[in-house]
C-alpha positions as CSV (number, residue, x, y, z in Angstrom):
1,X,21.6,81.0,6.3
2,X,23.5,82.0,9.5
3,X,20.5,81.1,11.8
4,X,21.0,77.6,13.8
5,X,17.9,75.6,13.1
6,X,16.9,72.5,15.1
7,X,13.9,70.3,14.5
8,X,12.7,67.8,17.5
9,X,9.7,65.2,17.7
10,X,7.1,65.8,20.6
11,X,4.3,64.1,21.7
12,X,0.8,65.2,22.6
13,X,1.5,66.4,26.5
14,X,5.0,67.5,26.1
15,X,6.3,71.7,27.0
16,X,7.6,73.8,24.7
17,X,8.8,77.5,24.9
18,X,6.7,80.0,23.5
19,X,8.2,83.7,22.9
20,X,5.9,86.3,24.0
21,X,5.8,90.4,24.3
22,X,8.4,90.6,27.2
23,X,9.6,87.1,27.7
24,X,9.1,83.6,27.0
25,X,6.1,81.3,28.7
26,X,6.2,77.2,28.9
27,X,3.4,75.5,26.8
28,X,1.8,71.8,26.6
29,X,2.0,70.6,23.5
30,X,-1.5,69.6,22.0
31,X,-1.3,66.9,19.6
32,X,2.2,64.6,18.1
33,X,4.3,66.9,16.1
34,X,7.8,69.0,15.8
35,X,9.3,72.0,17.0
36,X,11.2,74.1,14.9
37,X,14.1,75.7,16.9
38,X,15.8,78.8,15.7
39,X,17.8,81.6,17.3
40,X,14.8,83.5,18.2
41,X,11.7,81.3,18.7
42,X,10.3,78.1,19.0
43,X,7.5,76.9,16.7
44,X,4.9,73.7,16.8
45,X,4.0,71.9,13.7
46,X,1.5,69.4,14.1
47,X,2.1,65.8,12.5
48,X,-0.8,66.1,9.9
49,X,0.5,69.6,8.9
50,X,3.9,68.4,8.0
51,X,2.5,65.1,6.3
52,X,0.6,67.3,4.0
53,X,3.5,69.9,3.3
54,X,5.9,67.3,2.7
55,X,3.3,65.6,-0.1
56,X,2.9,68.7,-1.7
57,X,6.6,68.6,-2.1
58,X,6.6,65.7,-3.5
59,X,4.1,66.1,-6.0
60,X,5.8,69.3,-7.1
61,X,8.9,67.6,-7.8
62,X,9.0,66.9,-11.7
63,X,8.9,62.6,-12.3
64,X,11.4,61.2,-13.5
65,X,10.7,60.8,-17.8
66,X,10.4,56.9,-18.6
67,X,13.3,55.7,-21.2
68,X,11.8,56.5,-24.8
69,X,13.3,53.0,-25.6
70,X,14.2,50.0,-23.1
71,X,17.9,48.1,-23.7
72,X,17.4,45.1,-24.0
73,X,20.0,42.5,-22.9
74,X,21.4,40.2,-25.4
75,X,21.2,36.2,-24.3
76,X,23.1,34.1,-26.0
77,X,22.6,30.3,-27.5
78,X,23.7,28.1,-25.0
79,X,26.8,25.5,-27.1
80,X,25.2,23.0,-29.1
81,X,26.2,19.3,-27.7
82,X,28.4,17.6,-30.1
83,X,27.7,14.0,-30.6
84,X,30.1,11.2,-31.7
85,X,28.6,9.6,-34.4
């Protein structure tokens, strides 16, 4: 991937560039989210959007299979006190 890709926070009220037919115009931000930088454009990603996106991720990734059998560790007796009689 040769494209330079930056990710920043905003918050609800913050500008961020749009890329329109013939230019670029300035835009308010409507709700807590990223932007997605890249060469060429600029894109918002509200927070709830990337929440869900990044538990579907998760849940796609295959869990982790539980040992078929569990090592156990091996205590020993403590010394037996000798007595003197």
């Amino acid at each position: 991937m040769s494209a330079s890709i930056k990710i920043r926070p905003v918050m609800a009220g913050d500008d961020y560039v749009v890329q329109v037919e013939g230019g670029f115009v300035r835009r308010t931000v409507p709700e807590d989210g990223l932007v997605i930088e890249s060469d060429e454009r600029e894109i918002f990603v509200p927070e709830n959007i990337m929440k869900e996106a990044l538990q579907r991720l998760e849940s796609r990734r295959p869990q982790r299979a539980r040992p078929h059998r569990i090592e156990q560790l091996e205590l020993q007796d403590p010394p037996k006190e000798k007595t003197g009689r």
